[in-house]
C-alpha positions as MATLAB code, in Angstrom:
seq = 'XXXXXXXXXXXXXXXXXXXXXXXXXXXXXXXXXXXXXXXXXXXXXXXXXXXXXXXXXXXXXXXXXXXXXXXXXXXXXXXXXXXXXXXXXXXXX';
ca = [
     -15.956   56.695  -81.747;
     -18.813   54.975  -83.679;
     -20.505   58.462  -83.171;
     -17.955   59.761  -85.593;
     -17.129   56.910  -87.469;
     -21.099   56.260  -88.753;
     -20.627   53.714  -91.593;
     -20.751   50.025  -89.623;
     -18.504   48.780  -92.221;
     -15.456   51.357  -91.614;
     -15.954   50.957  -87.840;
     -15.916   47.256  -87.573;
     -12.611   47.725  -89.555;
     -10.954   49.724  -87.255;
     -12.759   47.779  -84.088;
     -11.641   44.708  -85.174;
      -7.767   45.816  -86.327;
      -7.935   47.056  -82.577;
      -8.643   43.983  -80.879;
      -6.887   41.783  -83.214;
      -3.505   44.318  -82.354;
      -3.505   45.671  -79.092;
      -1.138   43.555  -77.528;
       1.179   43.824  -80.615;
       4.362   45.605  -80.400;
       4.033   47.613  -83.104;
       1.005   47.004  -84.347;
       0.618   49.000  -87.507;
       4.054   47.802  -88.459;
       3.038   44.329  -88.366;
       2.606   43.021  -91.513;
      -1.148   41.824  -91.211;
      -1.890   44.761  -88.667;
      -0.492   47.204  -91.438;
      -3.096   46.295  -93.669;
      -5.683   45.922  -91.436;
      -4.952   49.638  -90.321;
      -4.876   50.895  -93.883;
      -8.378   49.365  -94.970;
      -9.762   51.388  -92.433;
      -7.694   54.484  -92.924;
      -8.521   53.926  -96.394;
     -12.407   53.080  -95.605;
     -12.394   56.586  -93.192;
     -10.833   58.541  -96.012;
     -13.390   57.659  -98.716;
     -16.217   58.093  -96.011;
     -15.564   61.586  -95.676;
     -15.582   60.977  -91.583;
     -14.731   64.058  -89.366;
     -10.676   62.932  -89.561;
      -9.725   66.061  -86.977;
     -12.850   64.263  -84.611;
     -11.139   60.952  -85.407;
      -7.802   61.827  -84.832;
      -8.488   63.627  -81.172;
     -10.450   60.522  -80.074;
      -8.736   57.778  -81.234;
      -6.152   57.432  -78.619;
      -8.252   57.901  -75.261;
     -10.479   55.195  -77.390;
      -8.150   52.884  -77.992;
      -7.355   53.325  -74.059;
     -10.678   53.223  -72.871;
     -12.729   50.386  -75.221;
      -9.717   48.537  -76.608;
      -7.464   48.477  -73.285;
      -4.960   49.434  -75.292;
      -1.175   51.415  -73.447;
      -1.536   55.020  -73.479;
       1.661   55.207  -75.625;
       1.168   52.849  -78.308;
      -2.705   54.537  -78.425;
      -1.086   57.952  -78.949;
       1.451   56.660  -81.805;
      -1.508   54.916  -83.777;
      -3.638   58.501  -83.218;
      -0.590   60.757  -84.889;
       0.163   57.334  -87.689;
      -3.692   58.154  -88.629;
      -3.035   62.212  -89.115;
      -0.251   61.095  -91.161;
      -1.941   59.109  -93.286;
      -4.788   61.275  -93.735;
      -2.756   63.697  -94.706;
      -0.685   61.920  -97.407;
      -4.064   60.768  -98.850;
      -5.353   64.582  -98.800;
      -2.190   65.775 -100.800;
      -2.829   62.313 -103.370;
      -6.164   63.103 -104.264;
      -6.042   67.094 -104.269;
      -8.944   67.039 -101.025;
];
């Protein structure tokens, strides 16, 4: 991930969101893990980051490095297309 995600700032974002939330229900839903999550999304957004690289490796990360459940990991991986997207359509990109 941090090969795609090259600003240290935007990564320790998400990195830390991800350990502070794995073991969280819902953990974008949660009101401090929902704005955790969208500083980063934000943060990836304004970094220009590959979000199609992000997007297909975010999941099997959040598995792998974070220990996260394969489920929850897959929801957080489709919540980050959708924001991407709505932030695409906001700013024209």
């Amino acid at each position: 991930m941090d090969d795609l995600i090259r600003n240290r700032e935007t990564y320790s974002l998400l990195k830390g969101w991800a350990e502070r939330n794995k073991n969280n229900e819902e953990p974008a839903l949660h009101p401090c893990g929902e704005k955790s999550w969208l500083e980063f999304v934000v943060a990836a957004f304004r970094d220009g980051v590959d979000h199609g690289g992000v997007s297909n490796v975010l999941a099997d990360w959040l598995v792998k490095e974070q220990g996260w459940e394969q489920t929850r990991a897959d929801e957080m991986a489709i919540r980050y297309v959708q924001a991407i997207a709505v932030l695409k359509e906001y700013t024209g990109r």
